[in-house]
C-alpha positions, 0 to 999 in steps of 0.5 A, a space after each residue: 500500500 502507498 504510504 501517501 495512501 495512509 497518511 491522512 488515516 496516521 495523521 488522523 490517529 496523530 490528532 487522536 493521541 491529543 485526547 489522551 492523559 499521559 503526555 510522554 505517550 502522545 510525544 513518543 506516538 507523535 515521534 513515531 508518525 514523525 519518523 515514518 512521515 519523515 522516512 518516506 520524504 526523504 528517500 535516505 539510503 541506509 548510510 545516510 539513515 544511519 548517520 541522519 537518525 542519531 543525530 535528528 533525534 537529539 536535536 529533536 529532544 533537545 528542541 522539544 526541551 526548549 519549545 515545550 519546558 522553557 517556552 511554556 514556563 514564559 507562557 504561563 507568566 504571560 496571562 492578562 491578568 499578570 500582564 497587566 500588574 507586571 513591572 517594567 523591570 520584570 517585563 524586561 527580564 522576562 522579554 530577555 530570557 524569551 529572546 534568549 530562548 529563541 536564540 538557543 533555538 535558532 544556534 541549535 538549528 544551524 548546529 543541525 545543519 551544519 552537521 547534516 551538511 557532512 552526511 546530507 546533500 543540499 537538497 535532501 537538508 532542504 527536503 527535511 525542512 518542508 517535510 518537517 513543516 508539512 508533518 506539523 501544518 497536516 498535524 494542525 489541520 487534522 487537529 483543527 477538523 476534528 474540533 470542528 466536529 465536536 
């Protein structure tokens, strides 16, 4: 069967994972469809896999770290209420810490690929780019329809 044939019926299965408790299952559920997404855009040989894999997962944990842990703490001192009480001081602390977290992840991206440069061509850098953005926005969508159907 033609893995293009399934994907709508995964990343549906994706959007359901979102329903359950256990936050550690849904990432690794998630991680899984990623990979499967990721495998069948790619088109890497065995060697390039080997090499790829190792290294896309530690840069994937460590760019979950950021986005999910230090992002989510920002948030969370970020509703209207707190806003609307917070000093100008701590505004400004606030804003520097944020700005430094999108810097960790802006170096922890070009780290990445300036790593993959040594086992990827161009082109298959580039294709893991889209395909990354093209597993998230297909992920939103499904989520997205299947609210609306509540």
């Amino acid at each position: 069967m033609n893995f293009r044939k399934i994907l709508p019926l995964l990343l549906l299965f994706a959007c359901s994972l979102y329903a359950q408790d256990n936050m550690k299952d849904k990432k690794e559920q998630v991680k899984a469809l990623k990979v499967a997404f990721l495998t069948s855009e790619l088109d890497l040989s065995t060697q390039e896999a080997e090499k790829f894999w190792p290294l896309y997962n530690v840069y994937d944990d460590k760019q979950f770290e950021i986005r999910h842990q230090k992002m989510k703490a920002f948030k969370n001192r970020l509703n209207s209420e707190s806003l609307n009480k917070i000093s100008e001081k701590d505004a400004n602390i606030l804003l520097t810490q944020m700005e430094a977290a999108d810097e960790e992840l802006f170096y922890l991206r070009k780290k990445f690929s300036k790593s993959l440069r040594t086992i990827l061509p161009a082109s298959k850098i580039l294709k893991l780019k889209k395909a990354e953005d093209d597993f998230y926005r297909k992920l939103l969508q499904q989520y997205g329809d299947r609210g609306k159907r509540r």
